[in-house]
C-alpha positions as CSV (number, residue, x, y, z in Angstrom):
1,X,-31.2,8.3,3.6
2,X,-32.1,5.2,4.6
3,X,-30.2,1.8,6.1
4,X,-31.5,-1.8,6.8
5,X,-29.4,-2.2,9.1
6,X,-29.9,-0.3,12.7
7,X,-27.2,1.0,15.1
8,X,-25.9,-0.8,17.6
9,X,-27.2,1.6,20.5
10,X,-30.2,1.2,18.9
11,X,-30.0,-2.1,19.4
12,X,-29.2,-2.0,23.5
13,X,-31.3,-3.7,26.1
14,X,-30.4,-2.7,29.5
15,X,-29.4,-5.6,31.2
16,X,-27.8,-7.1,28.0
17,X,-23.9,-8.1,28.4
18,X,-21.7,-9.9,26.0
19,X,-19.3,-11.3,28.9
20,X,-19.0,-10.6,32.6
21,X,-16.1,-8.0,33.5
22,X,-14.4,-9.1,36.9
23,X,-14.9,-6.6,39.6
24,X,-11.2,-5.1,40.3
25,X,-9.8,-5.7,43.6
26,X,-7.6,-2.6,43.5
27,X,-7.9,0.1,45.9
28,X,-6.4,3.5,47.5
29,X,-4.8,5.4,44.7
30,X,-4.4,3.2,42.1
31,X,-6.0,0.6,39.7
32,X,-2.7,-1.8,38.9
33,X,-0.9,0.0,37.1
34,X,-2.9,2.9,36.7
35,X,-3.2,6.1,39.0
36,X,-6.6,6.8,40.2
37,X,-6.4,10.5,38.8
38,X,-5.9,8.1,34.9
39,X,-9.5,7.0,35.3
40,X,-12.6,8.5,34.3
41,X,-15.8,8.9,37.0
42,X,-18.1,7.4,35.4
43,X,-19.2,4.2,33.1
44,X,-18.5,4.8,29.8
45,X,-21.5,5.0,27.2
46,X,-21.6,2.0,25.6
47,X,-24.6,0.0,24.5
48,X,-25.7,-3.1,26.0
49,X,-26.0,-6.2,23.7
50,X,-26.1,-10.2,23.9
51,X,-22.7,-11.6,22.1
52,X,-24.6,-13.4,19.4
53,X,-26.5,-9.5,19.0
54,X,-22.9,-8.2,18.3
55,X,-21.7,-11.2,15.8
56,X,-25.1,-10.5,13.7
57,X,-24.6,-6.8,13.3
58,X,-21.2,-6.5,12.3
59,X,-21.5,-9.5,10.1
60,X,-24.5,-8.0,8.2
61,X,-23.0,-4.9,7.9
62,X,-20.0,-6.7,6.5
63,X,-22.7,-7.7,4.0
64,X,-23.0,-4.2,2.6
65,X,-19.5,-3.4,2.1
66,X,-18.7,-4.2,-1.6
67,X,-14.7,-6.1,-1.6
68,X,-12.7,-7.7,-3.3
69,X,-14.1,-10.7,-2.3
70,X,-17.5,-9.9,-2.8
71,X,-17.5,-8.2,-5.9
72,X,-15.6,-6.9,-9.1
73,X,-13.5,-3.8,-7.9
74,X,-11.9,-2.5,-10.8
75,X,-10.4,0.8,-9.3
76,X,-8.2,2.1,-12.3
77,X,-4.1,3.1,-10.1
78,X,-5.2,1.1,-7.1
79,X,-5.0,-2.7,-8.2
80,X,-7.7,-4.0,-6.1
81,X,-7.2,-7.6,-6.9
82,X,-8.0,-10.6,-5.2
83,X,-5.2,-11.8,-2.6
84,X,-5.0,-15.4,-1.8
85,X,-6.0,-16.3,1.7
86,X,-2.7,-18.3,2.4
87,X,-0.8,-15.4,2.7
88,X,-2.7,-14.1,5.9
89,X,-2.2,-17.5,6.7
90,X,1.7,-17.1,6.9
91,X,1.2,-13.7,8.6
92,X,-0.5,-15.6,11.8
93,X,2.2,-18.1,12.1
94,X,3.8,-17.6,15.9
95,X,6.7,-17.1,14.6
96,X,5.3,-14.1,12.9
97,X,3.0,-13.0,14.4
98,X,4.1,-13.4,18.2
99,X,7.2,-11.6,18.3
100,X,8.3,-8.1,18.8
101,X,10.4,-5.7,16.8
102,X,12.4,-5.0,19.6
103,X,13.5,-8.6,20.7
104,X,17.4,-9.5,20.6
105,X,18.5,-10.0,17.1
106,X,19.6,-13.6,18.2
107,X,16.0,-14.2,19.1
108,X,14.2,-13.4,15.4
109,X,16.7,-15.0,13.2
110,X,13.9,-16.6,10.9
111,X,12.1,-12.8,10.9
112,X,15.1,-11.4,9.8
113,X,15.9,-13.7,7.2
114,X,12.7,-13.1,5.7
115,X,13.2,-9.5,5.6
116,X,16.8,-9.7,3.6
117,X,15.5,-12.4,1.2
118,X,12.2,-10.2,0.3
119,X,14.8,-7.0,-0.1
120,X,17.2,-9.5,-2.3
121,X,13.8,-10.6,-4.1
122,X,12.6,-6.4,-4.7
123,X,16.2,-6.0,-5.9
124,X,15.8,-8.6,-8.5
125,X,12.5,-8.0,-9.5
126,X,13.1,-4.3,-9.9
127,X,16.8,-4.2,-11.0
128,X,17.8,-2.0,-8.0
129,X,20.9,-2.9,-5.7
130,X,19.5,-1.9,-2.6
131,X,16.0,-1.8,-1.0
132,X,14.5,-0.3,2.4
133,X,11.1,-2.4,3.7
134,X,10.4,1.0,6.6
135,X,8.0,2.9,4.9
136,X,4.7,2.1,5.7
137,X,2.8,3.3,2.4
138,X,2.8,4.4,-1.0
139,X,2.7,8.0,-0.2
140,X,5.5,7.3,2.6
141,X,8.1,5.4,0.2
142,X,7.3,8.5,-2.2
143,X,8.5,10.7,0.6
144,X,11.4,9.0,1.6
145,X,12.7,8.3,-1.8
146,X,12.5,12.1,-2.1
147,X,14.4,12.6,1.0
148,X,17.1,10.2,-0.7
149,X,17.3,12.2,-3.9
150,X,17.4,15.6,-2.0
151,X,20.4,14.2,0.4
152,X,22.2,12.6,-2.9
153,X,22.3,16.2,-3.8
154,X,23.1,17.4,-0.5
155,X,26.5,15.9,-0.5
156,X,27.5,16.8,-4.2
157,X,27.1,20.6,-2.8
158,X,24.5,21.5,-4.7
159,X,20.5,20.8,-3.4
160,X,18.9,21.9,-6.6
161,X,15.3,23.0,-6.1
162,X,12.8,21.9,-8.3
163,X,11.2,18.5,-9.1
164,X,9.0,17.8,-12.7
165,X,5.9,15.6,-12.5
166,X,3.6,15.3,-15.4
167,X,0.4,16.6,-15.4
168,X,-1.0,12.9,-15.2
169,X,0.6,12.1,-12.2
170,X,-0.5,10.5,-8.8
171,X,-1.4,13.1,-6.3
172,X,1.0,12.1,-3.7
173,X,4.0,13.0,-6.2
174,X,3.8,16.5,-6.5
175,X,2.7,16.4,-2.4
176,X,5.9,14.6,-1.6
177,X,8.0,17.1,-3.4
178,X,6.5,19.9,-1.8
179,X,7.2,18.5,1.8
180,X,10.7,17.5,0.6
181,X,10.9,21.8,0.3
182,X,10.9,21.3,-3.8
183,X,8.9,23.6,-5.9
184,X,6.9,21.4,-8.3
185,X,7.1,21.5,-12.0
186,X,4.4,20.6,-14.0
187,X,4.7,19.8,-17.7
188,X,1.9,18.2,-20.0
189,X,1.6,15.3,-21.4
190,X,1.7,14.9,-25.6
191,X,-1.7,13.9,-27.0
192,X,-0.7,10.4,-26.9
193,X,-1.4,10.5,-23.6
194,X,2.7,9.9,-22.7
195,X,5.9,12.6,-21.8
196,X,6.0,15.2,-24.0
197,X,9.4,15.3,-24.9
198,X,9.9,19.1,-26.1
199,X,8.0,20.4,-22.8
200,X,10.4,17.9,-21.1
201,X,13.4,19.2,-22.5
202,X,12.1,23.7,-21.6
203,X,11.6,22.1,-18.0
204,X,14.8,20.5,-17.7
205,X,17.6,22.2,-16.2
206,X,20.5,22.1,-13.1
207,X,18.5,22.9,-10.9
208,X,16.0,20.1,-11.3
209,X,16.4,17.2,-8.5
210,X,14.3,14.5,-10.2
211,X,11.0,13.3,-12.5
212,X,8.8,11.4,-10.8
213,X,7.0,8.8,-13.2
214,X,5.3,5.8,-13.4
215,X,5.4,3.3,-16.0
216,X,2.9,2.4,-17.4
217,X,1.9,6.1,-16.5
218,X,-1.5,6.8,-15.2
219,X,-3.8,6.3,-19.0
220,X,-2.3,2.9,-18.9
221,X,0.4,3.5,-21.4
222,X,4.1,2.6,-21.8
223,X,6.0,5.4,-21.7
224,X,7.8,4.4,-25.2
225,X,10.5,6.9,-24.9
226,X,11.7,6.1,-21.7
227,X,15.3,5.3,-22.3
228,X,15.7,9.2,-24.4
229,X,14.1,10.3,-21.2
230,X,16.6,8.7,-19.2
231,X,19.1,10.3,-21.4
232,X,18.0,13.9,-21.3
233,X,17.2,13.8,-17.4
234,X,20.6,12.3,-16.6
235,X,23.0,15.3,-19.0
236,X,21.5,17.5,-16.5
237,X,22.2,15.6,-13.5
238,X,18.8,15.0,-12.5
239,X,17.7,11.4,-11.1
240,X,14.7,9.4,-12.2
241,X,12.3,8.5,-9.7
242,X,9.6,5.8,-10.2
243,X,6.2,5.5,-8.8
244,X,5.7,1.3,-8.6
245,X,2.1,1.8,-8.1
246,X,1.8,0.3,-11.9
247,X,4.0,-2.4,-11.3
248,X,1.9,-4.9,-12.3
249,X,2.1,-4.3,-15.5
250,X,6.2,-5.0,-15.3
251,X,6.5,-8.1,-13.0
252,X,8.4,-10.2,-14.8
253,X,8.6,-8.6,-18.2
254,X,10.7,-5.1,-17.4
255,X,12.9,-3.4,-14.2
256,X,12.7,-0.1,-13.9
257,X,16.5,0.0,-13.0
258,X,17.1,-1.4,-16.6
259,X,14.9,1.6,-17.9
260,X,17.5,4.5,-16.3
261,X,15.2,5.1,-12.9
262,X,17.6,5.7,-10.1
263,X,14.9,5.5,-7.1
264,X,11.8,3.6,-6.7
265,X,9.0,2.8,-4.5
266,X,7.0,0.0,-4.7
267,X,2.8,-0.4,-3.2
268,X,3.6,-3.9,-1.7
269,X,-0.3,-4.0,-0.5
270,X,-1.0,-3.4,-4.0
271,X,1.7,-5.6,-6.4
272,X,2.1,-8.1,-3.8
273,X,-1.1,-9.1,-1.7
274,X,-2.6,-7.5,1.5
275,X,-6.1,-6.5,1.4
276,X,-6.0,-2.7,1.4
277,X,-9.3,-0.7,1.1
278,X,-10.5,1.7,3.8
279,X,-7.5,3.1,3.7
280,X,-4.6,0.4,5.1
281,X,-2.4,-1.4,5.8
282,X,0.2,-0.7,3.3
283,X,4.3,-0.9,2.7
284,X,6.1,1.0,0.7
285,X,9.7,-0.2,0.2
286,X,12.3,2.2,-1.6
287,X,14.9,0.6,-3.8
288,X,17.9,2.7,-4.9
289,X,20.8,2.1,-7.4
290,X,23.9,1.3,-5.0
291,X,24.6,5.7,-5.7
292,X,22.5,6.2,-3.5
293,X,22.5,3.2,-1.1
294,X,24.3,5.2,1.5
295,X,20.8,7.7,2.0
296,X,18.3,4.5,2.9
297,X,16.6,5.2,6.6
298,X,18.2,3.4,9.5
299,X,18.4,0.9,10.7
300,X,19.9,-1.6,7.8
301,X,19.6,-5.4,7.6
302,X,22.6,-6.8,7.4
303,X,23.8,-10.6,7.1
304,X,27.2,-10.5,9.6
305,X,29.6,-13.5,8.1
306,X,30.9,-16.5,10.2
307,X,29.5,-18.1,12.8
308,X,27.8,-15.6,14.8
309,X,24.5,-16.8,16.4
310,X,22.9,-13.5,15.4
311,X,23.7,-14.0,11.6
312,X,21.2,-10.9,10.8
313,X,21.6,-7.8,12.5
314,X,20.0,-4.4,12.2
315,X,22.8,-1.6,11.7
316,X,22.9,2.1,12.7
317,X,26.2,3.0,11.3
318,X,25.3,4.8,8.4
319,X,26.3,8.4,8.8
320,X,24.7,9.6,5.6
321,X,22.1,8.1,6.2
322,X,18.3,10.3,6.2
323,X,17.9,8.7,9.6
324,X,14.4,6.5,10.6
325,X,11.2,7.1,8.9
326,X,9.2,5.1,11.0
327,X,8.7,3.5,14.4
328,X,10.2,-0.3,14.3
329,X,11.1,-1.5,10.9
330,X,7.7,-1.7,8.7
331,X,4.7,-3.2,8.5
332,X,5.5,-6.2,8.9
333,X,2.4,-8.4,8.9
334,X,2.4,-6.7,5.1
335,X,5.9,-7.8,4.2
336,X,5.5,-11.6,5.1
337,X,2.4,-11.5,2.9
338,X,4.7,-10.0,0.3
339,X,7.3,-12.5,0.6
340,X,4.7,-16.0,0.6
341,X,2.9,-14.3,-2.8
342,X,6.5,-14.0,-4.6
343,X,7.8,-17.2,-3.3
344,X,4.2,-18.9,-4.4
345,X,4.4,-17.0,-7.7
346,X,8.2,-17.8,-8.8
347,X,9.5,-15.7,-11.7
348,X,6.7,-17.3,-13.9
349,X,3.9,-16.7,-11.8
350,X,4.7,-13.3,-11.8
351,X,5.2,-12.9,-15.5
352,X,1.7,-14.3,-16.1
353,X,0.4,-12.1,-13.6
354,X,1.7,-9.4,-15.3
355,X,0.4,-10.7,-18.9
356,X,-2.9,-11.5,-17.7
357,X,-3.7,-8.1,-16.4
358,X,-2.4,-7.0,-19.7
359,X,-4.7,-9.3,-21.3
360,X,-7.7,-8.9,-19.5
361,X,-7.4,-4.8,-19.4
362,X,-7.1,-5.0,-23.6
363,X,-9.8,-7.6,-23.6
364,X,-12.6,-4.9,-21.9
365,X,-11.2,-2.1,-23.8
366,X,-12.5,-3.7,-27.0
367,X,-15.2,-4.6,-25.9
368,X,-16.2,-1.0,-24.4
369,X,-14.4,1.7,-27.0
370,X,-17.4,1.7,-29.3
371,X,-20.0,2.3,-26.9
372,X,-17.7,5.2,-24.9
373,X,-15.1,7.4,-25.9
374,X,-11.5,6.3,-26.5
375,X,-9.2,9.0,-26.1
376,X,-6.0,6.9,-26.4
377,X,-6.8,4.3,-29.3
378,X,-4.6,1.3,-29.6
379,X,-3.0,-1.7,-26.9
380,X,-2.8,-0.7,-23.2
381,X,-1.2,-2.3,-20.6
382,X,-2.4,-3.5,-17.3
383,X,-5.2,-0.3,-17.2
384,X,-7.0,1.9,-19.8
385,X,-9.5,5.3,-19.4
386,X,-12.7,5.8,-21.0
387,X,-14.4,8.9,-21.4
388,X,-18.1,9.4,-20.7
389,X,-18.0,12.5,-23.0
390,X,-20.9,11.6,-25.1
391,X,-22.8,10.6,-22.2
392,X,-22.5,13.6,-20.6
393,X,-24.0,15.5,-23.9
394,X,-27.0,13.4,-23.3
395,X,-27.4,14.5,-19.7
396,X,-25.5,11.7,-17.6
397,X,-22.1,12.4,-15.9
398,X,-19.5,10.1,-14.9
399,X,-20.3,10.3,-11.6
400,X,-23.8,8.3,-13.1
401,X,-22.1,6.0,-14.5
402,X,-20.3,4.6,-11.0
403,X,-23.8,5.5,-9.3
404,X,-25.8,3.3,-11.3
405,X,-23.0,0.8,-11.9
406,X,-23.8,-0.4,-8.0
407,X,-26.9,-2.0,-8.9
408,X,-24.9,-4.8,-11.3
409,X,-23.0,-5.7,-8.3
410,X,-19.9,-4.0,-9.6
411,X,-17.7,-1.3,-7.4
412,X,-17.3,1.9,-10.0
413,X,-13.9,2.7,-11.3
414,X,-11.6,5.6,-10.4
415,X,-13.5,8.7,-12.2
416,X,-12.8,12.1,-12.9
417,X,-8.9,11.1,-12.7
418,X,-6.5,11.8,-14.4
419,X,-7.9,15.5,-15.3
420,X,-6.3,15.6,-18.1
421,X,-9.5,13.2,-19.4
422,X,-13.0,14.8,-19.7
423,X,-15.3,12.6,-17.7
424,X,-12.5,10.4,-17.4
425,X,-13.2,6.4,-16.6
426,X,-10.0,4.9,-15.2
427,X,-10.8,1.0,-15.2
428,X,-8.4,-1.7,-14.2
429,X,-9.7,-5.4,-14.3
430,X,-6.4,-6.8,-12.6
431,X,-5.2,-10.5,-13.7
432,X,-7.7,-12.2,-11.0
433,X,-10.6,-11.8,-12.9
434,X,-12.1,-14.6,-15.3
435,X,-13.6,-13.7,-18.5
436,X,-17.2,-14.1,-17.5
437,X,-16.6,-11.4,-14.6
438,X,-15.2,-9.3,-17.5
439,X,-18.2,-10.0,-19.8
440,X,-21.1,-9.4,-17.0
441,X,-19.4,-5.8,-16.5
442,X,-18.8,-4.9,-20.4
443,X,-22.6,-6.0,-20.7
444,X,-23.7,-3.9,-17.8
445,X,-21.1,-0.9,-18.9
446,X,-23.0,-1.3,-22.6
447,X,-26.9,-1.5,-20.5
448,X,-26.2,1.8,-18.9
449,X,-25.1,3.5,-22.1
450,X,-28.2,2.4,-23.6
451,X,-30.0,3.7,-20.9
452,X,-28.6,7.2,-21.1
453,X,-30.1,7.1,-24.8
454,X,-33.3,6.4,-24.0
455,X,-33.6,8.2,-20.5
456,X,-30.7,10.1,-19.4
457,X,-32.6,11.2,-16.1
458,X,-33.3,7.3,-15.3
459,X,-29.2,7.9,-13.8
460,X,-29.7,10.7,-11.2
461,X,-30.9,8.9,-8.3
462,X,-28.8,5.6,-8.9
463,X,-28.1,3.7,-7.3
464,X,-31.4,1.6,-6.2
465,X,-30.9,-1.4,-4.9
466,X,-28.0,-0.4,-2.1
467,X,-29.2,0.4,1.3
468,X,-28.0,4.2,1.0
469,X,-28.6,5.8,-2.1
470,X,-27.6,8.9,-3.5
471,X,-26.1,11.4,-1.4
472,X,-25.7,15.1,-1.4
473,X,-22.2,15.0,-1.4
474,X,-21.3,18.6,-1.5
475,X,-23.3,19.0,1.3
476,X,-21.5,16.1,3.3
477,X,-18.4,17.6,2.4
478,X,-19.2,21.4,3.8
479,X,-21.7,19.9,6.8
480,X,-19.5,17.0,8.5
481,X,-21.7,15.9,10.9
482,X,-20.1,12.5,12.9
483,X,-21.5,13.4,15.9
484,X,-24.5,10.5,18.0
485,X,-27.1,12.7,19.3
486,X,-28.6,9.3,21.0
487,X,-29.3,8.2,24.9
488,X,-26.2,7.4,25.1
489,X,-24.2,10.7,24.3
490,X,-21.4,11.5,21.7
C-alpha cells in the first residue's frame, strides 16, 4: 500500500516550530487552574514542523479525499448533495455562533426565534403538529421517536412488545427498536419491491407498537398502498413511524402526516444542508401528531404571550414527558443551516428540489437498465438499485464495480444494500447534479460493463489511479492495526 503523501512525523525537523509557546509563570502546586498532579512529566510526542509545512500537508491530503465538492457522490439512502456555502455562512454569524446554550433566555431571543420558526417550518413541511430539534442524528431521532411511541403506550396501560420493520429497511430501525426493549418483526417485501400487504396483515396484531418505514422505501419506490397500510396498522392500534431519511423525494409534493404516519424523524444534515461525511454532524428532529406531543424530550420551546422581554422560553414542565435526550438543545450550528436552506428555498424551491432529484434519478436509470440488471422496472423516485448480477456471472462483483468506478473521478454508490438485491447498486444522483455530470457517470457505468466483457480480471485490482489501491479488507477488518510504531511513540 502505497501513499504520495508522507506523515507528518515523517515530516519533523527538530528545531522546527509552527508558533512560540510562552513559558508559564506558574509555580508550587499548580499550573492556573490546574493541579500539578493534572500534568503529565514529560513533553508530549509531537512532531516538529514549520506552519507553512502544516498548511501543505493537510491541504494535500484534503486533495485525496473525494467530496461533495470535489466529485460526484451518488451514495444511494445518504443524499450526499451539494450544500450551498451561504449556509455555513449564517452558522458563523456572532449571533450564532458566539453564544452559549446556557445563557439567560432574555439574552438569545433571535436564537430562540430561529429555533420555533424552523419547528413551525418541519411542522408544515411534514404535516405534524409538533417537532423536537434535540436529537443529534438520524439514528438518535429514530430512538427517541421510539421512546415516544413506547411511552404513548405506557400511559394507555398497555406497552405492547413488538415493532415490524421490512426486510428493506435502514439498519438503525430494527437497532432502535431493540434498544427501546421491542422484539423486531421482520416481514418481506412483495416482489415489487414495496410492503407486502398479506405478510403485513399475519404480522399485525395488539401487541405490535409500530411499523417503521420510509417513503420512498429503500429501492426508491413509493410505497402505493400507503393509506390501506395506515388503515390496517391503525384497527390494531399500532402507530406509524417514518424514517425521513428519503425525504427528498417529498419536499413539497407529500407530508407524511397526510399519509397516516403518526411519528417522524427527519436527517436535517441530509434534506436540509450540512456537509455530513465521515460520519457528522447531524440533527435529527422528531415530529409527532399533537397525540403524542406530550412524550417530546425536555426542554420545550415555548413563545410566552405579552410583553415579556424573554418572549421564548425553554420549559421543563412536561410531566409525561421521556425526559432529555441530549446535552443542551441540538446541534445547533446544524439547525441554522437548516433554517437559511428552507427560507432560501421557499415552498417552490423545495418542490423543485424534490422534482429534480426525481428527474435526474429516472434520467440515469434509463440510461443504465440495459447495460445492468433492473430488478424493479418502471418510474422511481428520488433513488433507484441496479443489480450487477450479470456482471458477476462474468467474474466481476459489485464491490468491482465501486473499485474501478474511482478511476472516472466518481465516489461508488451504496452496494450490497438493501440485501434483498443480489449485487445490489443503490445510486442516488440528488437534484444538484447537471446533466453532463449525469452523462460522464452513465458513460463510465456503460465503459466498465464493457470491460467486464472483454476482461473481467482487468477489475480486481481497481482502482489505479488513487494513491491507495486495493485493500485486503477482511484482513483490515480481523487485524486493526492504528497503532505509530515511529520515533515518536504511539
Amino acid at each position: 500500500m502505497k501513499t504520495i503523501e508522507p506523515l507528518i512525523f515523517e515530516k519533523s525537523v527538530p528545531g522546527n516550530r509552527a508558533s512560540p509557546v510562552p513559558e508559564s509563570v506558574a509555580s508550587g502546586e499548580s499550573l492556573g487552574a490546574l493541579p500539578r498532579g493534572f500534568l503529565r512529566q514529560t513533553a508530549p510526542a509531537l512532531p516538529e514542523v514549520s506552519e507553512i509545512d502544516v498548511v501543505r500537508h493537510f491541504t494535500r491530503l484534503s486533495q485525496l479525499n473525494f467530496s461533495v465538492d470535489t466529485n460526484f457522490y451518488p451514495l444511494g439512502s445518504c443524499t450526499m448533495k451539494y450544500n450551498p456555502k451561504i449556509n455555513d455562512r449564517a452558522a458563523t454569524l456572532p449571533g450564532f455562533a458566539a453564544i452559549h446554550p446556557y445563557q439567560p433566555d432574555a439574552s438569545v431571543q433571535g436564537a430562540l426565534e430561529m429555533l420555533f420558526e424552523l419547528e413551525r417550518m418541519l411542522c408544515e413541511i411534514t404535516g405534524m403538529d409538533a417537532v423536537t430539534l434535540q436529537p443529534a442524528a438520524g439514528a438518535h431521532g429514530e430512538f427517541t421517536g421510539i421512546l415516544c411511541i413506547r411511552s404513548y403506550h405506557e400511559s394507555r396501560g398497555n406497552r405492547r412488545k413488538k415493532v415490524i420493520v421490512p426486510d428493506s429497511s435502514h439498519g438503525t430501525n430494527p437497532s432502535s427498536a431493540r434498544l427501546a426493549g421491542y422484539e423486531v418483526v421482520t416481514i418481506p417485501s412483495g416482489r415489487d419491491g414495496c410492503v407486502d400487504l398479506s405478510a403485513l396483515e399475519k404480522a399485525l396484531d395488539e401487541e405490535v407498537a409500530a411499523i417503521m418505514l420510509t417513503n420512498p422505501n429503500t429501492v426508491g419506490l413509493f410505497e402505493k398502498d400507503i393509506l390501506k397500510i395506515r388503515e390496517m396498522v391503525h384497527a390494531k392500534g399500532a402507530l406509524l413511524y417514518y424514517d425521513g431519511a428519503n425525504l427528498n423525494a417529498l419536499l413539497g409534493l407529500a407530508r407524511p402526516g397526510d399519509m397516516g404516519f403518526d411519528v417522524i424523524h427527519l436527517n436535517l444534515h441530509k434534506s436540509f444542508s450540512t456537509p455530513h461525511g465521515g460520519g457528522g454532524p447531524g440533527a435529527g428532529p422528531v415530529g409527532v401528531k399533537k397525540e403524542l406531543e406530550a412524550y417530546l424530550p425536555t426542554p420545550r420551546l415555548v413563545r410566552r404571550p405579552g410583553s415579556d422581554p424573554a418572549q421564548f422560553q425553554w420549559d421543563d414542565n412536561r410531566p409525561d414527558s421521556i425526559g432529555k435526550v441530549r446535552s443542551f438543545y441540538g446541534n445547533f450550528g446544524v439547525l441554522v443551516r437548516a433554517y437559511t436552506y428552507i427560507r432560501a428555498h421557499g415552498a417552490e424551491g423545495l418542490r423543485r428540489s424534490s422534482r429534480g432529484a426525481i428527474i435526474n434519478a429516472n434520467y440515469l436509470k434509463a440510461k443504465l437498465r440495459e447495460v445492468y440488471n433492473d430488478p424493479y422496472p418502471g418510474p422511481c423516485m428520488h433513488e433507484f438499485v441496479l443489480s450487477g448480477e450479470k456482471q458477476k456471472q462474468q467474474g466481476s462483483s459489485a464491490r468491482d464495480i465501486a473499485k474501478r468506478l474511482l478511476d472516472f473521478g466518481y465516489h461508488a454508490p451504496t452496494i450490497y444494500w438493501p440485501m434483498i438485491v443480489k449485487e445490489c447498486l443503490m445510486i442516488e444522483p440528488t437534484e444538484t447534479e447537471s446533466r453532463k455530470t449525469l452523462d460522464g457517470f452513465a458513460e463510465a457505468m456503460v465503459q466498465i460493463a464493457r470491460e467486464i466483457t472483454e476482461d473481467p480480471k482487468k477489475l480486481a485490482s481497481a482502482p489505479y489511479t488513487m494513491p491507495v489501491q486495493r485493500m485486503d479488507e477482511v484482513k483490515a477488518a480481523r487485524q486493526l492495526d492504528v497503532r505509530f510504531d515511529g520515533q515518536f511513540g504511539g
